[in-house]
N, C-alpha and C positions, 0 to 999 in steps of 0.2 A: 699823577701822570708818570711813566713808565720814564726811569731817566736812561740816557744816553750816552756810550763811550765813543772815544773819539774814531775809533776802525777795529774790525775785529782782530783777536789776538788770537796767536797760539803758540802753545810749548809742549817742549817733550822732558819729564818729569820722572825721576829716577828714586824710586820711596824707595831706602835701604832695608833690608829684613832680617840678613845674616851671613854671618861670614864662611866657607865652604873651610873643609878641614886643610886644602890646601893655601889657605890667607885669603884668597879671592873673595869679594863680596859679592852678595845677589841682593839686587834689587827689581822692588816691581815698575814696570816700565808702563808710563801714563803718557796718553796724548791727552790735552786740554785743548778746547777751542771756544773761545768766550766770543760773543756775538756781539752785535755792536748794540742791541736795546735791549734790557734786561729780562729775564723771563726764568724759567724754569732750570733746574739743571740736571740733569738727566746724564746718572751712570749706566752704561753699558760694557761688561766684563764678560770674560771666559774664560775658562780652563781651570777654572775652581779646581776640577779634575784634570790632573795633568794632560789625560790622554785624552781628553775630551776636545780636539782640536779644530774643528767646526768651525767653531764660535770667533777664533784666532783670525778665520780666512773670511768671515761674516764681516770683523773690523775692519782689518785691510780696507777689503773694499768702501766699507763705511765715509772712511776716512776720505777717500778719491771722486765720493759721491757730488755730483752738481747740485743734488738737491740743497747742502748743503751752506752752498753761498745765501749772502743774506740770514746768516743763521741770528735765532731771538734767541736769548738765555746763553746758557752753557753744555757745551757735550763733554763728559770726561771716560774717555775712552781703554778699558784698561784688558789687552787681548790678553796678555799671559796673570796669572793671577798666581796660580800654584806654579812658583818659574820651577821649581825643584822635579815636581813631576813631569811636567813639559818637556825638561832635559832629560828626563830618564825614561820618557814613553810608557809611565808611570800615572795611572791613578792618584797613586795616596805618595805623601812624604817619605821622606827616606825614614822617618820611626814608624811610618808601615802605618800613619793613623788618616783618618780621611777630614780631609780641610773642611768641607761641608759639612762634617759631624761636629764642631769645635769652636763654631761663634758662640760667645763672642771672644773668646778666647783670654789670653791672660799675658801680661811684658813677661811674666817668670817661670811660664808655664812651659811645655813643652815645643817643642820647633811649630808644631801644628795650630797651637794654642796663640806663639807669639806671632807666627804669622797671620791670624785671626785676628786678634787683635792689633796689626798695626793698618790691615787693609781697613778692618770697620774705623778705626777713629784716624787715622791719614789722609783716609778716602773718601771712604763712605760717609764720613760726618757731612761732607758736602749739597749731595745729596738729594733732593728735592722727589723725583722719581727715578728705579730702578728696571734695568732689563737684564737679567742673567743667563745667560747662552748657554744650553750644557746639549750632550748628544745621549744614545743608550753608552750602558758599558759596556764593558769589551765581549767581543760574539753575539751580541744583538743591537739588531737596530729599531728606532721611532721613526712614526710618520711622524712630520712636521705638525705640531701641536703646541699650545699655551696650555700651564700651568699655574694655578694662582687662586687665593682664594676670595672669593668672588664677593665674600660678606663685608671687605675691607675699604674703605671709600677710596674711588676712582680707580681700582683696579678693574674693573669690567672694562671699564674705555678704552683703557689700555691693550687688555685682551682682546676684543673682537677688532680691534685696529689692525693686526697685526695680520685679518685673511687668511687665517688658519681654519681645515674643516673644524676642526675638533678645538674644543677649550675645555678642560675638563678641571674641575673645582677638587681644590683637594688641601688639607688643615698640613699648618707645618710641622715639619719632625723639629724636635730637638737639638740644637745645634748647628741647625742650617743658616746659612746665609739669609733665606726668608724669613725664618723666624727672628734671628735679631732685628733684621730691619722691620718688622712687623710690629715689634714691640717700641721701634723707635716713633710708628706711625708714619713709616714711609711706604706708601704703593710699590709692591715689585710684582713682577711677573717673571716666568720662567719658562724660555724658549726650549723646546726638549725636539733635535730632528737627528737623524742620520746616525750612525755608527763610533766607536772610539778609534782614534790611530787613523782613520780615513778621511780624505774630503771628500762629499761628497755634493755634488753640483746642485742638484735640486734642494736638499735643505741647505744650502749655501744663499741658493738662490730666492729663497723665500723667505729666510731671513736676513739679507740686509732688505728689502721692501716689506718684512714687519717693522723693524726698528723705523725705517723711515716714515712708515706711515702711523708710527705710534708717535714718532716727532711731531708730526703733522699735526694731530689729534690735542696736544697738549700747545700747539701752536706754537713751532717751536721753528718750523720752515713755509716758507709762504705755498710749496705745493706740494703736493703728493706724487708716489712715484703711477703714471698712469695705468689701464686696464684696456684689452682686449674683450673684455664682460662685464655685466653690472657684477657689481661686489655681493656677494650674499653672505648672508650673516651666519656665521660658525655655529653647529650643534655645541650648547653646551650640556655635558654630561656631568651628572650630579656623585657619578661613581666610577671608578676602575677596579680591576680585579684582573690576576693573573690565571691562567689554566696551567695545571702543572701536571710532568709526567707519572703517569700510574706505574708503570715499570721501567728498567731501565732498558736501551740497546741501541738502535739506531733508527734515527727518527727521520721522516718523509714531512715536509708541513703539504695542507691540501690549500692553503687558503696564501693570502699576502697582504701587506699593510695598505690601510685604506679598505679591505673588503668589507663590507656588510654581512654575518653572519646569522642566522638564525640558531635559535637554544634546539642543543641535541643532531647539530651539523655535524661530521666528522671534520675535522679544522687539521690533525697529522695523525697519521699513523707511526707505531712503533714497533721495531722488529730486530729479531738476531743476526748476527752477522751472516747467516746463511740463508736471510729470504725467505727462510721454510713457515716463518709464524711472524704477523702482525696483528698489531693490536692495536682497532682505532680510541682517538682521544677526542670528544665531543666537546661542544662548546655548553657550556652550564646556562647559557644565557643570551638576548640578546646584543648586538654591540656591533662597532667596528675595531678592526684590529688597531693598533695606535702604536704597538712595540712586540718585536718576535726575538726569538735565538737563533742566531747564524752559526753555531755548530751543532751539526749533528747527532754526535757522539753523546748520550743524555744518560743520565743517571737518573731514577727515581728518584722523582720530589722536585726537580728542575724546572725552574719557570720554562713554559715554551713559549706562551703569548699572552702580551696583553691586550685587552677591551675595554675602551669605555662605553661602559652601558649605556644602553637603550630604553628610553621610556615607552612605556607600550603605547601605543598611535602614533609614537614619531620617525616612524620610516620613512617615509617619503620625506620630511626636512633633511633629514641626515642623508639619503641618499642625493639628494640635491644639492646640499653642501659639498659631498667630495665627489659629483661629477662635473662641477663649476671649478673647483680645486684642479682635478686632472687635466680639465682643457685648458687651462688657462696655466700650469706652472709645469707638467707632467709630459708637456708636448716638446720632443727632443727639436734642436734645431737642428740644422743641416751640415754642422761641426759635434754632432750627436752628445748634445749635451744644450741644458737649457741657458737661452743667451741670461747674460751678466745685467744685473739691474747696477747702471749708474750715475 
């Protein structure tokens, strides 16, 4: 039988990492919220990438959430993770290395290294399942999407929890946050929406009601946040792949995140600064768009857009997954921005 504390608890938690050249220490700042019957514990973090700030405004609101009350298990909530880049509007650490590339890190290693490992064995040893909040980097943005690989027990549940169109299966890189906890045999999933350095309302707002409905799902809040639609179940795409520019100069895109493409669309055109020559850029395949580049200005070889592929006969699912998506999270209210899930 599930034992029981006396009322639920919380604290705000200050894991030291290092001391700034002027003596000042930085630490990672943790909210904890232990439930009053035991159950799961379930981290939720962001800004792995400093400027990845999304995820930051995802917690907030998490944290203010009515779902909330009556919570089973434990939430340990940790918005700033890289606080170094967060203060400097910064990607990577001040030795220029990226925190994501560097699990699990090392106590003697480099700044990126020791901050790696003090989140994975401080924090993450905790544990139980993982939500990691990240956005695009800087000048391009994600449609709201889960990332995760799918082959690993109870990760799918977690993923199509979350009412995202798209889920797209993808093996860890080296160094990442996934792959250590992957090897620890802890479920993570990786929420990928919106822009770096920007909030932006709609993947804000889809992800705190993935996190809570991934709660839900691991039975962690007696309800779920509700729907205006029946829920349908996310295309999962077995592949991504980027289109990249053939030449360099200034680039038009024809298409936008969430569209459905067909192989051999013209998706952007490229051209000189004088207008007099474009040159369109086709899609190799089919898919919906899932992340583009918000600057212009393109050098040959530049990612412009990404796709998760399309299995041949699965149009119609996929296009029925993000027009259930669009009504239901896309529709501005009448403060022109989508209302706050709380």
């Amino acid at each position: 039988m599930a034992g029981r504390s006396k009322r639920t608890a919380k604290a705000v938690i200050n894991v030291p990492v290092a001391n700034l050249p002027t003596g000042d220490s930085v630490a990672i700042p943790v909210h904890v919220i232990r439930g009053r019957e035991e159950g799961p514990c379930l981290v939720v973090c962001a800004a792995i990438h400093g400027d990845e700030i999304n995820g930051v405004q995802i917690i907030r609101r998490l944290l203010g959430s009515r779902y909330l009350r009556g919570l089973r298990g434990t939430l340990i909530a940790v918005p700033i993770v890289n606080v170094f880049g967060f203060l400097g509007h910064s990607r990577y650490l001040p030795d220029r290395r990226d925190l994501n590339r560097s699990f699990p890190g090392l106590p003697r290693g480099s700044l990126a290294a020791r901050l790696a490992h003090v989140f994975l064995t401080e924090i993450m040893s905790y544990a139980t399942h993982v939500v990691d909040l990240h956005t695009a980097s800087v000048h391009r943005a994600n449609l709201p999407q889960v990332r995760c690989d799918l082959g690993q027990p109870d990760v799918e549940d977690l993923a199509t929890a979350f009412d995202v169109p798209v889920v797209v299966h993808s093996t860890v890189r080296d160094g990442s946050l996934r792959s250590a906890l992957q090897d620890q045999g802890k479920p993570v999933v990786v929420y990928e929406a919106g822009e770096a350095l920007r909030f932006d309302p709609l993947a804000i707002r889809v992800g705190v009601r993935g996190v809570l409905r991934a709660m839900h799902t691991l039975g962690m809040t007696k309800q779920a946040p509700t729907h205006s639609r029946a829920v349908v179940e996310p295309y999962i795409s077995e592949k991504s792949s980027w289109v990249r520019a053939p030449v360099s100069g200034v680039m038009t895109l024809k298409t936008r995140l969430g569209a459905y493409v067909r192989e051999g669309q013209i998706v952007a055109t490229i051209g000189d600064p004088f207008g007099t020559e474009e040159i369109p850029v086709r899609s190799p395949g089919e898919g919906v768009v899932i992340g583009e580049v918000r600057l212009p200005v393109i050098h040959e070889g530049d990612a412009l857009l990404h796709f998760a592929r399309i299995t041949e006969g699965d149009e119609d699912e996929t296009r029925s997954a993000m027009q259930a998506f669009q009504s239901e999270f896309a529709t501005p209210t009448s403060a022109g921005e989508p209302a706050q899930v709380d």
